[in-house]
C-alpha positions in Angstrom: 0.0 0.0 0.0 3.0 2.4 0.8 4.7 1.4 -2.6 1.1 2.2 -4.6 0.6 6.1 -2.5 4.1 6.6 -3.0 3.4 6.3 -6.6 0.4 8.2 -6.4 2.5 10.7 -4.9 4.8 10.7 -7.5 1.9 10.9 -10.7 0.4 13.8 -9.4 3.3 15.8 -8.9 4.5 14.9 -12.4 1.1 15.5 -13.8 1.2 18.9 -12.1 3.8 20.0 -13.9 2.5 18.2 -17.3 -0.5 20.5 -16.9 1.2 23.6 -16.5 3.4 23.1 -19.6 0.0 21.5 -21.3 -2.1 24.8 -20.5 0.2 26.6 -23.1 -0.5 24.2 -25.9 -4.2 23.9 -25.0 -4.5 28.1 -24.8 -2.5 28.8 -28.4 -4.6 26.2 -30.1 -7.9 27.3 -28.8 -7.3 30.7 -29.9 -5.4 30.2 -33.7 -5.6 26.2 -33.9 -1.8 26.0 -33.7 0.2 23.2 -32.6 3.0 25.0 -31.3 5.1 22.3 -30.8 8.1 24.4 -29.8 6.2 25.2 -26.6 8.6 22.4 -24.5 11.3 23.8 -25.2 9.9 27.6 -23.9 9.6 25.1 -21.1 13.4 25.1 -20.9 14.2 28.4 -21.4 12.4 29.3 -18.7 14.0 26.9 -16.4 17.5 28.3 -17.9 16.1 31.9 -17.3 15.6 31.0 -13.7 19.0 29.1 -13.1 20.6 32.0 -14.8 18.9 34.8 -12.6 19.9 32.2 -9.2 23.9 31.9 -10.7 24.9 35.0 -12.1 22.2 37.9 -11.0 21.4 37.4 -7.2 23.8 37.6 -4.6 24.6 34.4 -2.8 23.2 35.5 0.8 19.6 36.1 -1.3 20.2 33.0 -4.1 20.4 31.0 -0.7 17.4 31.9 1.1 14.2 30.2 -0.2 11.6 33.1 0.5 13.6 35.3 -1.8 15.2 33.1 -4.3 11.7 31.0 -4.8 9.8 34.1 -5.8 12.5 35.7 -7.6 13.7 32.7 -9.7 10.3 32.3 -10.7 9.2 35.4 -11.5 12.6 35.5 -14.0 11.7 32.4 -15.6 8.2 33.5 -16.3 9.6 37.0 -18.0 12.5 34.6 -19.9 9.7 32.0 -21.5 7.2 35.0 -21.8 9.4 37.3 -24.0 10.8 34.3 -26.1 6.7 33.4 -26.4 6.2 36.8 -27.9 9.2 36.7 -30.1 8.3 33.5 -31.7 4.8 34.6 -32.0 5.8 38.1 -33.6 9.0 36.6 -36.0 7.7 33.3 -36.8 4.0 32.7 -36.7 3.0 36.0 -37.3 3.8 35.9 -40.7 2.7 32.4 -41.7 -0.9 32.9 -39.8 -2.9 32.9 -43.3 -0.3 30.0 -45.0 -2.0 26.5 -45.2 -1.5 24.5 -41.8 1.4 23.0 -42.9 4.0 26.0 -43.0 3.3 27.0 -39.4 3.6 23.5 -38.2 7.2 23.1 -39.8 7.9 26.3 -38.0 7.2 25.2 -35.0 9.8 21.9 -35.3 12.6 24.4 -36.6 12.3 27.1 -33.8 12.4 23.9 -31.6 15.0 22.7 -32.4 16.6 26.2 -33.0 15.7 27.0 -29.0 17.3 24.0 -28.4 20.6 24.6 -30.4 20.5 28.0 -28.8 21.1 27.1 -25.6 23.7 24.2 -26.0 25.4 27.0 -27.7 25.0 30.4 -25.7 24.2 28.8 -21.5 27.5 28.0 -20.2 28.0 24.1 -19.8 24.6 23.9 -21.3 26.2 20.9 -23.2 25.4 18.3 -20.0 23.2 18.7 -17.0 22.7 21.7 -14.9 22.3 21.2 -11.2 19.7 23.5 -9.7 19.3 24.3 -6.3 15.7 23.5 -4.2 14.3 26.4 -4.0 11.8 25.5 -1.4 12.3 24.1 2.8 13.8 21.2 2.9 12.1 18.0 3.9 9.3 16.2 3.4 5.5 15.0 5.1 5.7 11.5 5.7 2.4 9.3 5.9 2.5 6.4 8.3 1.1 4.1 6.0 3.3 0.7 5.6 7.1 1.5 5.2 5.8 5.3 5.1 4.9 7.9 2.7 6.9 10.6 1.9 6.1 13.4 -0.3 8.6 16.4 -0.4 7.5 19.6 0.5 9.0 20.8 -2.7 6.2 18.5 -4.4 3.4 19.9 -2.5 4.4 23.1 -4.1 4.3 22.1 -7.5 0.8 20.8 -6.9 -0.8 23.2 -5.1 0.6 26.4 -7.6 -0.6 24.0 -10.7 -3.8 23.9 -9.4 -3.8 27.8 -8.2 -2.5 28.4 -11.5 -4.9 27.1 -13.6 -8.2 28.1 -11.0 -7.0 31.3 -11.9 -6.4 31.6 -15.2 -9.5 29.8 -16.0 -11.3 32.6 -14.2 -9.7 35.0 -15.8 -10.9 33.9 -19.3 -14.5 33.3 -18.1 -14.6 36.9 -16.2 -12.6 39.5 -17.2 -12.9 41.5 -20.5 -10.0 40.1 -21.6 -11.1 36.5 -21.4 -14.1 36.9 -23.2 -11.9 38.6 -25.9 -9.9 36.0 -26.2 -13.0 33.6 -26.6 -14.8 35.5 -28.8 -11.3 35.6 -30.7 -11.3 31.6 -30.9 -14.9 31.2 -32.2 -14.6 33.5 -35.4 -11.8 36.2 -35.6 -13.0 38.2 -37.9 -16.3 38.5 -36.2 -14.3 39.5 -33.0 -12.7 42.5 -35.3 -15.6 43.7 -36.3 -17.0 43.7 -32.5 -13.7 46.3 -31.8 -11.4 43.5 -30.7 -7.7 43.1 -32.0 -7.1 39.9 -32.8 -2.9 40.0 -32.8 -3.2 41.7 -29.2 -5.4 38.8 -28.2 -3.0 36.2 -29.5 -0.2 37.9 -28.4 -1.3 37.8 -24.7 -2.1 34.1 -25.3 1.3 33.3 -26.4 3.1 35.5 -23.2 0.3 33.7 -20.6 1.4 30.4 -21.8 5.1 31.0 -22.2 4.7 32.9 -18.2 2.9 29.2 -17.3 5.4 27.5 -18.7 8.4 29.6 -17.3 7.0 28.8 -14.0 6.9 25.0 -14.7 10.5 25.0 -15.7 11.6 26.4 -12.3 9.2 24.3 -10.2 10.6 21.3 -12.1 14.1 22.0 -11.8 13.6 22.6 -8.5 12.3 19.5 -7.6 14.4 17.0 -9.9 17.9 19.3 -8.5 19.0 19.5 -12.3 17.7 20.5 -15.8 19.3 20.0 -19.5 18.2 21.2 -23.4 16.5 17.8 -23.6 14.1 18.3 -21.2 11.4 20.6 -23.3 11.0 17.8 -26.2 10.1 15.4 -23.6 8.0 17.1 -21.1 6.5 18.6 -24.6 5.3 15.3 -25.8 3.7 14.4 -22.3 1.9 18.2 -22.5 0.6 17.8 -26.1 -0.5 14.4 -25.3 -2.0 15.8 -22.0 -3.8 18.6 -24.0 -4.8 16.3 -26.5 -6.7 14.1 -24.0 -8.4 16.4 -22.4 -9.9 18.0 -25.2 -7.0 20.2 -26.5 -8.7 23.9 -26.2 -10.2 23.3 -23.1 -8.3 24.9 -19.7 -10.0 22.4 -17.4 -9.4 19.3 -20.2 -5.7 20.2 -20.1 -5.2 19.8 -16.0 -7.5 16.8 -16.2 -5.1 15.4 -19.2 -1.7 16.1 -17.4 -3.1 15.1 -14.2 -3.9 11.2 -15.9 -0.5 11.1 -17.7 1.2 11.4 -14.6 -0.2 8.5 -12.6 -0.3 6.4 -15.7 3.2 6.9 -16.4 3.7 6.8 -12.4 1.5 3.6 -11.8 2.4 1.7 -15.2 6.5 1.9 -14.2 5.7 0.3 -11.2 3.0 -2.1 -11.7 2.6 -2.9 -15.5 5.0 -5.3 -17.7 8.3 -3.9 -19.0 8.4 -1.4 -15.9 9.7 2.2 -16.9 11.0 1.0 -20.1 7.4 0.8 -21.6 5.6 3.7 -19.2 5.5 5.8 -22.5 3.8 2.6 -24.5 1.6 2.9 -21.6 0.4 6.4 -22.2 0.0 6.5 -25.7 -2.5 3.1 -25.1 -4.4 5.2 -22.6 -4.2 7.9 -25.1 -6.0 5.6 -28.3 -8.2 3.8 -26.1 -10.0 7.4 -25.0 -9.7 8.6 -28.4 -11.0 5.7 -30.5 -14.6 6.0 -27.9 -14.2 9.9 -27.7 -12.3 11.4 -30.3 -13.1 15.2 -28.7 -11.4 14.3 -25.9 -12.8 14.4 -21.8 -14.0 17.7 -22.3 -14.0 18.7 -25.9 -16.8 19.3 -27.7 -17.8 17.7 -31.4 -17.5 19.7 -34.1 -20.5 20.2 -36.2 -19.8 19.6 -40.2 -22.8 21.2 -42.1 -23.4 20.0 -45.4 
């Protein structure tokens, strides 16, 4: 029993993080239908924006304390992924928004991997792993259950700001004038322009609210794993699409329901299914065909209408 709430544990904390990164991809779509596949690795920049405020910006006495460091290291990351968000949006989608689907798509891949080479090139020892410092207290809540329980507080964190995270941006689409612009944007732009709205300020603010999410992720994650790398945006990418994907990509709430799955599958199937954590990912993507095959929309998509 300790073993399987350990693993629990573990698959919400990763499915945490999933979301956040997954909120991003769920947002840009909604709003332009873009899958902006470079979106892990804004992911990583972010966690390099924080790493690089911690190691060359702050002073040690401050880069060691938690209640500054925490605050500050995110709130760097979030800028970092925000304005690389807006640039990509501005330079490299921008342009291709009225191209067939294909162009922007093939965009996305090449300023992946162009993020990617970026930073192997420009972040010092950006070639291996980083270690990052926990940027949280130290230690861990331990349920007496079996051999014991123990989730790190650092965890806790990641959980509870996903969830506070996404509460709040999902009201701030549903009440604020803002919000409804940026629906009314996603059902028919050019409606939305003639209603007064600007459409590139609307998907401009989707792209920097994602890439802030995201920058945030990247810091919480590399807090709690104690190292990042350049790898670590295609990866957590993949989990996020699928995540957003599951949920009913365009949907806020689908998105945290999606991540929230991926992590205890992934968590539960290395522990308990056949192969282990070699085949957690085989795993996923089964989960991910068996929901699609009986609901295509995803949990809390909605069918498109085809009119003859």
């Amino acid at each position: 029993m300790s073993t399987f709430l350990s693993q629990i544990a573990n698959g919400l904390v990763l499915g945490s993080l999933i979301a956040l990164i997954a909120l991003g991809y769920t947002m840009v779509y909604g709003i332009i239908t873009l899958i902006n596949f470079a979106h892990g690795e804004i992911f990583m920049v972010g966690a390099y924006g924080g790493l690089a405020t911690l190691t060359y910006i702050l002073p040690t006495a401050i880069a060691t304390t938690w209640y500054f460091a925490l605050p500050i290291a995110l709130v760097a990351g979030a800028l970092v992924a925000m304005l690389i968000a807006v640039a990509m949006e501005r330079f490299a989608y921008r342009p291709l928004r009225n191209a067939p689907r294909l162009a922007p798509l093939i965009t996305a891949l090449g300023v992946s991997v162009a993020l990617q080479e970026a930073m192997r090139v420009f972040y010092p020892g950006a070639t291996a792993a980083l270690p990052f410092p926990n940027l949280f207290v130290e230690g861990a809540v331990v349920i007496p259950i079996g051999d014991g329980v123990v989730i790190r507080y650092v965890g806790i964190l990641l959980v509870v700001m996903s969830l506070v995270l996404a509460f709040g941006l999902e009201r701030f689409i549903e009440r604020t004038r803002l919000g409804r612009a940026m629906r009314a944007t996603s059902q028919d732009r050019d409606v939305a322009r003639l209603m007064g709205i600007d459409p590139d300020r609307v998907i401009v603010l989707t792209f920097a609210i994602g890439g802030a999410l995201a920058g945030v992720a990247g810091v919480l994650y590399g807090s709690y794993l104690n190292n990042i790398n350049i790898d670590m945006g295609f990866q957590n990418g993949i989990f996020a699409f699928t995540a957003a994907v599951l949920g009913g990509i365009g949907n806020i709430r689908g998105a945290v329901v999606g991540g929230l799955m991926i992590g205890l599958v992934k968590a539960l199937a290395g522990q308990y299914m056949p192969g282990g954590t070699a085949y957690d990912y085989v795993w996923i993507f089964v989960v991910l065909i068996a929901v699609l095959v009986f609901r295509p929309q995803g949990f809390f998509g909605e069918s498109e209408r085809v009119r003859a």
